[in-house]
C-alpha positions as CSV (number, residue, x, y, z in Angstrom):
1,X,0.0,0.0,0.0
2,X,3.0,2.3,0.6
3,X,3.9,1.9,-2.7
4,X,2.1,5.5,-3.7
5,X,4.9,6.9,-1.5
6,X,6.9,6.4,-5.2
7,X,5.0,8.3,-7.2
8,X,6.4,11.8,-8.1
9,X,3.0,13.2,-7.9
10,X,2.2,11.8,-4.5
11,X,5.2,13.5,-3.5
12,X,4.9,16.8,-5.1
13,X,1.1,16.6,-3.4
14,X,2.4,15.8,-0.2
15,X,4.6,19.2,0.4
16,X,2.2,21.2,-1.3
17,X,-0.3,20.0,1.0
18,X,2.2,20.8,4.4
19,X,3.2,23.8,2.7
20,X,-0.5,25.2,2.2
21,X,-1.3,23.7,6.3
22,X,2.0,25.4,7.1
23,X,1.9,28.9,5.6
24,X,-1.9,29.4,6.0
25,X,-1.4,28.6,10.0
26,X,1.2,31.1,10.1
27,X,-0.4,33.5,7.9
28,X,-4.2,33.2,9.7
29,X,-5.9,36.4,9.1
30,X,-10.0,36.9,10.0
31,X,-10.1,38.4,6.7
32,X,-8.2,35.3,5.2
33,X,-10.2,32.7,6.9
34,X,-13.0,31.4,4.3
35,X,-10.2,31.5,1.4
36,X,-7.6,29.7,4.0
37,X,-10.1,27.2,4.3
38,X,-11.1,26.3,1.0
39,X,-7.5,26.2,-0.2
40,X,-6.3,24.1,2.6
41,X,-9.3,21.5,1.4
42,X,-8.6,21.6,-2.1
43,X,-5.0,21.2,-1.5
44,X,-5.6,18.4,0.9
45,X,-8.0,16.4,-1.5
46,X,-5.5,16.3,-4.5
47,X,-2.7,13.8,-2.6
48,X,-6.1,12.0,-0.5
49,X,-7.0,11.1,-4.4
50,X,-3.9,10.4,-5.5
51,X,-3.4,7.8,-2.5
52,X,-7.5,6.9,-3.1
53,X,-6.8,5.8,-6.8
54,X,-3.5,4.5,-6.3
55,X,-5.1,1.6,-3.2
56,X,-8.2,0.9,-5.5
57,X,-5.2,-1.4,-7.9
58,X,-7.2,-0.8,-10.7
59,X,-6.2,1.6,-13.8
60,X,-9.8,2.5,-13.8
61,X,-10.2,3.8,-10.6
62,X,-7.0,5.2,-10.8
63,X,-7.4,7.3,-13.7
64,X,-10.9,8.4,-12.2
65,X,-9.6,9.9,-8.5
66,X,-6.7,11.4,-10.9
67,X,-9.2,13.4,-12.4
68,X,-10.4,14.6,-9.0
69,X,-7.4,15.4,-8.0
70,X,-7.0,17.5,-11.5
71,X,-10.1,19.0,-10.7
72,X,-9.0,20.0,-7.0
73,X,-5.4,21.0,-8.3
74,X,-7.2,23.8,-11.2
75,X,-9.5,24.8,-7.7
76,X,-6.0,25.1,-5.5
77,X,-4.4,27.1,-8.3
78,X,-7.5,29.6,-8.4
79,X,-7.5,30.3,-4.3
80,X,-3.8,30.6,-4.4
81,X,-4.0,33.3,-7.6
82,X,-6.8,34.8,-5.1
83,X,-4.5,34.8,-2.0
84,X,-1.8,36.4,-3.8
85,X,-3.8,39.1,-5.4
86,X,-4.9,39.8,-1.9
87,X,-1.8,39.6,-0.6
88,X,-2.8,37.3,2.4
89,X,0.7,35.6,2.0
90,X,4.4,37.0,1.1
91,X,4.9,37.4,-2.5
92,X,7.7,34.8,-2.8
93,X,4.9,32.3,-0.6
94,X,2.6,32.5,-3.0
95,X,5.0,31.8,-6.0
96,X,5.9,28.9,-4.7
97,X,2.9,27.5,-4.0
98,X,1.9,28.6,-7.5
99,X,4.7,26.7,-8.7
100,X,5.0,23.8,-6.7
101,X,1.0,23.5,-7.8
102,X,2.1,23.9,-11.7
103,X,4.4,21.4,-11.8
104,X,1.6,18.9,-9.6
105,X,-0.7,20.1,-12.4
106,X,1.8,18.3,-15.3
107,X,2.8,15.4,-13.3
108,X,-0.9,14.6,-12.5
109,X,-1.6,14.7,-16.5
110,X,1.6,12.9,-17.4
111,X,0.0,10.3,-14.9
112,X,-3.5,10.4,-16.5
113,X,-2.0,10.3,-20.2
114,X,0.3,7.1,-19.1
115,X,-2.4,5.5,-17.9
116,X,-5.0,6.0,-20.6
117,X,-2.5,5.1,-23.3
């Protein structure tokens, strides 16, 4: 079952998903609060599908919580393009969270391709 632990994308997911806990702890503003949330969710929900699909052992199922986790990496880039024109975290924050969240964004498709092919 650990074997999703290999997975570039599970990995990539996995400190996006601190990162977003991390920074919006330390960054907690009442004003901040309802976009925090949502983007620590969405955030969240893109490595729980990747480790979802990936212990289903079927290409199928795989393929279909990929998709979620698309779906929730497109929401996580729109809070975080939010935050930052907000400015409810540091500049160079938000770029890498923008970042880190592109590149999860190709992996996750590279992953999706592979496995429709």
């Amino acid at each position: 079952m650990d074997r999703h632990r290999s997975l570039e994308a599970w990995k990539v997911a996995r400190r996006l998903s601190l990162t977003v806990l991390e920074q919006t702890d330390d960054h907690y503003h009442p004003k901040a609060r309802s976009l925090f949330d949502q983007l620590r969710r969405a955030a969240v929900s893109i490595e729980a599908n990747i480790v979802e699909g990936y212990a289903l052992q079927t290409p199928a199922q795989f393929r279909r919580h990929l998709r979620i986790a698309l779906g929730s990496a497109a929401e996580t880039e729109c809070m975080l393009e939010l935050v930052a024109c907000r400015s409810y975290l540091p500049g160079h924050i938000s770029d890498e969270l923008l970042n880190l969240n592109a590149r999860l964004l190709g992996l996750i498709f590279g992953l999706i391709r592979k496995l429709s092919g």
